[in-house]
mmCIF file of the C-alpha atoms, coordinates in Angstrom:
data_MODEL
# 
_entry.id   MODEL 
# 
loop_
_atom_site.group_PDB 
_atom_site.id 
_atom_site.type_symbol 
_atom_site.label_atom_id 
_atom_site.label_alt_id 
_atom_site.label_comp_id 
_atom_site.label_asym_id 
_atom_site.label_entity_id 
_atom_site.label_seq_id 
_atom_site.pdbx_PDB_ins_code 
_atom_site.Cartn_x 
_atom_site.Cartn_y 
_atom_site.Cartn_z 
_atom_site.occupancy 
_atom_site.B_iso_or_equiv 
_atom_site.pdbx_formal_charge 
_atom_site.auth_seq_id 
_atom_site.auth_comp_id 
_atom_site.auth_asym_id 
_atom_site.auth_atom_id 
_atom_site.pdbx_PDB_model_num 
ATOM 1  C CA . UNK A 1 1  ? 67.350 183.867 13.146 1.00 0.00 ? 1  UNK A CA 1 
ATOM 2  C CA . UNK A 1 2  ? 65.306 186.387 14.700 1.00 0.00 ? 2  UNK A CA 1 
ATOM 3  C CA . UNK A 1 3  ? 65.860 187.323 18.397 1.00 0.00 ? 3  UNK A CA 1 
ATOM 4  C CA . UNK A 1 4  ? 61.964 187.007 19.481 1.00 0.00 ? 4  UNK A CA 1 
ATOM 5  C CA . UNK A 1 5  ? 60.589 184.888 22.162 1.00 0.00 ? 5  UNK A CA 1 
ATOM 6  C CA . UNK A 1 6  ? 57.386 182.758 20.807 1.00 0.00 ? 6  UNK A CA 1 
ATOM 7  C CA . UNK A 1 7  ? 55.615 182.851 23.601 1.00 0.00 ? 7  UNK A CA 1 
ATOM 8  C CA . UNK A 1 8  ? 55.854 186.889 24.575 1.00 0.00 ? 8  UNK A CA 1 
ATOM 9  C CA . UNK A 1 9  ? 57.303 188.480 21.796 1.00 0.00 ? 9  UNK A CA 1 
ATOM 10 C CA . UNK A 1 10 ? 59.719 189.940 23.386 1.00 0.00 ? 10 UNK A CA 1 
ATOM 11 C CA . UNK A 1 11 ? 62.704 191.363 21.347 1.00 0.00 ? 11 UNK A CA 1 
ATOM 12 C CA . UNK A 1 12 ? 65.726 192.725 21.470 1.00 0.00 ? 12 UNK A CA 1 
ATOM 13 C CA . UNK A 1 13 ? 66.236 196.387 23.521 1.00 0.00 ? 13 UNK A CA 1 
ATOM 14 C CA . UNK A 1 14 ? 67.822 199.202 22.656 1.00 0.00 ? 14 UNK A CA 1 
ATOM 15 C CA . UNK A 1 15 ? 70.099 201.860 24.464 1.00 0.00 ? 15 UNK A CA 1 
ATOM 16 C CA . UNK A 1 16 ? 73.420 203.265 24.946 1.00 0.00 ? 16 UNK A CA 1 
ATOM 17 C CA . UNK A 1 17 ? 76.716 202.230 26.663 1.00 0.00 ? 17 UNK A CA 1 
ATOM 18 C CA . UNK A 1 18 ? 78.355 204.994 28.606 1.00 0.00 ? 18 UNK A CA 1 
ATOM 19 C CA . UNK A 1 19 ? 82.414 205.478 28.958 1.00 0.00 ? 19 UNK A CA 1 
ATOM 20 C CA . UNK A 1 20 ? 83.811 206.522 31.592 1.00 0.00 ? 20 UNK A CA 1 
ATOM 21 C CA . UNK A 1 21 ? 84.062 209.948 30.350 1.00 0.00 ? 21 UNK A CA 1 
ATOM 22 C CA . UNK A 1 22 ? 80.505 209.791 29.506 1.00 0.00 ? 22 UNK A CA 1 
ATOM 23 C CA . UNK A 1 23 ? 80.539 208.968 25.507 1.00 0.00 ? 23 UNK A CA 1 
ATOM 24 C CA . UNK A 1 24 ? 77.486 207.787 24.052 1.00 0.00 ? 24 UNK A CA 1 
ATOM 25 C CA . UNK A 1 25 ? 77.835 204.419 21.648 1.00 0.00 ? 25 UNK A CA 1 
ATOM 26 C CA . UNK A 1 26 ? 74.742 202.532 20.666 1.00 0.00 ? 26 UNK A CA 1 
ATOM 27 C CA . UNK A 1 27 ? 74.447 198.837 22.020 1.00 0.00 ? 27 UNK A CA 1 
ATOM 28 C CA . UNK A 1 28 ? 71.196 196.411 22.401 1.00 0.00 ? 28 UNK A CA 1 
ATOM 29 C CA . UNK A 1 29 ? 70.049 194.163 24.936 1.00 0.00 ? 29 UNK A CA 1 
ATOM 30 C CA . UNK A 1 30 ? 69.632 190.723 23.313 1.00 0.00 ? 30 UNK A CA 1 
ATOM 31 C CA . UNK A 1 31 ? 66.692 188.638 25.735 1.00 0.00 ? 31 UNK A CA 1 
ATOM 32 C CA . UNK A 1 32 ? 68.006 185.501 27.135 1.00 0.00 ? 32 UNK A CA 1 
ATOM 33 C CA . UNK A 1 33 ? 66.369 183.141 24.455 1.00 0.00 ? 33 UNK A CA 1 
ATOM 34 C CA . UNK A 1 34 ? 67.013 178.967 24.564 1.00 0.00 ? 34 UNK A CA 1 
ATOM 35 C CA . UNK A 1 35 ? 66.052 176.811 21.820 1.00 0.00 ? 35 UNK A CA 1 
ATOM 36 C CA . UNK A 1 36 ? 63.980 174.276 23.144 1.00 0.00 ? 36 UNK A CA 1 
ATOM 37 C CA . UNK A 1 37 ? 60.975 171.570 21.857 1.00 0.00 ? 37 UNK A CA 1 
ATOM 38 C CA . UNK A 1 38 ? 58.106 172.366 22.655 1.00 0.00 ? 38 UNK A CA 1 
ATOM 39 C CA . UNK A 1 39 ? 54.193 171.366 22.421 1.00 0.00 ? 39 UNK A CA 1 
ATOM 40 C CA . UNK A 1 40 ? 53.201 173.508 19.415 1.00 0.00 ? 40 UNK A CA 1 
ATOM 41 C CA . UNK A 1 41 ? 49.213 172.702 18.967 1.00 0.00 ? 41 UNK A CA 1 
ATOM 42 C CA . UNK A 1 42 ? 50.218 168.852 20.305 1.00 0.00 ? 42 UNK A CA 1 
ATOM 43 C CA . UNK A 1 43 ? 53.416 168.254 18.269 1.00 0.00 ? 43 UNK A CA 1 
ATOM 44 C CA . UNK A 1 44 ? 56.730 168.919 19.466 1.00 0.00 ? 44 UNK A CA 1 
ATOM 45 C CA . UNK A 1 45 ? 58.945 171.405 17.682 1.00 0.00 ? 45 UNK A CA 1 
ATOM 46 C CA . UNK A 1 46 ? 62.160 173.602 18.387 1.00 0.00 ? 46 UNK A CA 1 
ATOM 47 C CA . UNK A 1 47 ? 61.146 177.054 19.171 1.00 0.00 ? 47 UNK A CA 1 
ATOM 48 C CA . UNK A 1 48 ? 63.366 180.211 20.508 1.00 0.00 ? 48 UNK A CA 1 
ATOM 49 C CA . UNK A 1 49 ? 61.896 180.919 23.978 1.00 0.00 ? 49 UNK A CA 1 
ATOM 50 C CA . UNK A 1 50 ? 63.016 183.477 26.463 1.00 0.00 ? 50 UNK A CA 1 
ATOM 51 C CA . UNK A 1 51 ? 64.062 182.413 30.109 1.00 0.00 ? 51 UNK A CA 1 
ATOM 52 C CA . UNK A 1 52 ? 61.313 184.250 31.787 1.00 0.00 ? 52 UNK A CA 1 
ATOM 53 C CA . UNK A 1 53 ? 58.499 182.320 29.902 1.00 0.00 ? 53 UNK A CA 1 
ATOM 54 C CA . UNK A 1 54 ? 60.374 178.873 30.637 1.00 0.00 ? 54 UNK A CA 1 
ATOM 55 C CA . UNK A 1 55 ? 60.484 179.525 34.389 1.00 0.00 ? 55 UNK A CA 1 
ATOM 56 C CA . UNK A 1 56 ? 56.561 180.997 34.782 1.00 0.00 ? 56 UNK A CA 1 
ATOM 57 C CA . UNK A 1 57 ? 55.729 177.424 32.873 1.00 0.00 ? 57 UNK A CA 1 
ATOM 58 C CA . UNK A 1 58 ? 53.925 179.755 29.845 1.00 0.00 ? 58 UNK A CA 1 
ATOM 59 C CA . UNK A 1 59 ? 55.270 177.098 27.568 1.00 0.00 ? 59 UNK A CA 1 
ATOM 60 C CA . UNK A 1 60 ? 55.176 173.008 28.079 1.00 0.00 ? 60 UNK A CA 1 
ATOM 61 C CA . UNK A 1 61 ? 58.470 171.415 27.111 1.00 0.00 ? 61 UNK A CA 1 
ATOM 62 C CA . UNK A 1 62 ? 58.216 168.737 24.912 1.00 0.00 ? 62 UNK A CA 1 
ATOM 63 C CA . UNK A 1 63 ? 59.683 164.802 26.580 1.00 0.00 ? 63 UNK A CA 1 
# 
């Protein structure tokens, strides 16, 4: 399953954690994605959507 909102796109980040004594180890910042039904061109289907879209009301959940 890929970890891309339908509505924006948007992906998964990525950067660096930091220890405490300042090592560098590579991490990634996974968006907050639900699976939720949708209207998809009038019919209701299961798409990954992040949290962000779902609250600005980009996306019309499906009854």
């Amino acid at each position: 399953m890929a970890k891309v909102c339908y509505s924006c796109g948007k992906g998964p980040a990525f950067g660096q954690s930091r220890s405490h004594s300042m090592v560098a180890t590579k991490r990634r910042f996974n968006p907050n994605l639900q699976k939720v039904r949708i209207l998809d061109d009038g019919t209701p289907r299961r798409k990954n959507v992040c949290t962000r879209c779902l609250k600005a009301g980009k996306v019309t959940k499906a009854a």
